[in-house]
C-alpha positions in Angstrom: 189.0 230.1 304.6 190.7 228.1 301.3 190.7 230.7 298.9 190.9 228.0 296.1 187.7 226.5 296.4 185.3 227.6 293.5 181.1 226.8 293.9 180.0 225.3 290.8 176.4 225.4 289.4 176.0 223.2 287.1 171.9 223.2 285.7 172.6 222.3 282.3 171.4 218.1 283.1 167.6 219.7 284.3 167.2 222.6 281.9 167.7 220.1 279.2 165.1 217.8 280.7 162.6 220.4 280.4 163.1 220.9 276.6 162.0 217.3 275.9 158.4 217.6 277.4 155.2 219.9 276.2 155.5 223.5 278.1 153.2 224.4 280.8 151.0 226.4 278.2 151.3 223.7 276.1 149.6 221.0 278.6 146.8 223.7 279.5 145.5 223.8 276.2 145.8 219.7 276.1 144.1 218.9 279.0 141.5 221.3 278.4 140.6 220.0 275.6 140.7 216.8 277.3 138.6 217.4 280.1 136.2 218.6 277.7 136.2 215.2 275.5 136.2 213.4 278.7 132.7 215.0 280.0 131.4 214.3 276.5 132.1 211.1 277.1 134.6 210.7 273.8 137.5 210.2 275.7 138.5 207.7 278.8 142.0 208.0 279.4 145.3 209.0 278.4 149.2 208.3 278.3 152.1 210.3 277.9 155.0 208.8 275.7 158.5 211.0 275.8 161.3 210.6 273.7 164.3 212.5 272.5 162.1 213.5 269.4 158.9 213.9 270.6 156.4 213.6 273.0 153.1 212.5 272.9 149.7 212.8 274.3 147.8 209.6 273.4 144.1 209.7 273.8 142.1 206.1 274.6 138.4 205.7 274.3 138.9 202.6 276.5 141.9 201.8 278.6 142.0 198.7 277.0 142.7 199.6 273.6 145.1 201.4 271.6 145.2 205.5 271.6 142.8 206.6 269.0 144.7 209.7 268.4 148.3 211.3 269.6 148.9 214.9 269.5 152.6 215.1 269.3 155.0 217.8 270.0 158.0 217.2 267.7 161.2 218.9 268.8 163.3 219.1 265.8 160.5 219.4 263.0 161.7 218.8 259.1 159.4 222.0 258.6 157.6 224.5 261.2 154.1 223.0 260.1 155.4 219.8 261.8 155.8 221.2 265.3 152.5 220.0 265.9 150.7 217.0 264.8 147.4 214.8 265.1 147.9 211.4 264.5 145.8 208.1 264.1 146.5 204.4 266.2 148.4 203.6 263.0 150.6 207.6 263.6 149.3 208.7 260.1 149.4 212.3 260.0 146.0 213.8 260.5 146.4 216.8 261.0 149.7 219.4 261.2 150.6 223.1 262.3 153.4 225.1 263.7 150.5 226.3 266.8 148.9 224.1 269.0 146.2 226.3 270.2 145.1 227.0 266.8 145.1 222.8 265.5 142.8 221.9 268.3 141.1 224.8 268.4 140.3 223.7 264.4 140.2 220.2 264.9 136.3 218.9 264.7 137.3 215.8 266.4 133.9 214.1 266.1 134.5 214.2 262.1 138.0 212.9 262.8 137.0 209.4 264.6 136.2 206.3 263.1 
């Protein structure tokens, strides 16, 4: 047996992929509140857009079109309020808070479209 061989674990490369994405909380709560939009019949489809910044949930009323709203987890906010954020097919800030649950939750959606 070579007694100068050393076993190396290296999961730095995947942990850091993982930071970069919503958490598995995090995408409960989203497609909850998708699957409830999408039996209303509000919402048709969606489309996930990562970055080294952010990542986004864009929400379609028709495939065809462009997201009506994004709900965007920002990983290195200016301020905690900007963790989260609801934005518009133009990204205007709709809506902001530092816990996701809690801007959905308090988000009347119906008010919020066009």
């Amino acid at each position: 047996m070579n007694k100068n061989l050393k076993l190396v674990v290296n999961n730095l490369k995947k942990d850091q992929n993982y930071k970069y994405f919503f958490e598995k909380d995090e995408l409960k709560i989203i497609l909850d509140l998708y699957a409830k939009m999408v039996s209303e019949g509000s919402w048709k489809d969606y489309g996930l857009t990562i970055s080294s910044k952010q990542v986004e949930f864009s929400v379609f009323k028709n495939a065809a079109e462009n997201a009506i709203y994004k709900i965007c987890k920002n990983f290195k906010p200016i301020s905690q309020n900007l963790k989260y954020i609801i934005t518009d097919s133009k990204s205007k800030v709709l809506k902001n808070s530092n816990n996701l649950e809690n801007l959905l939750k308090n988000t009347n959606w119906k008010k919020l479209q066009k």
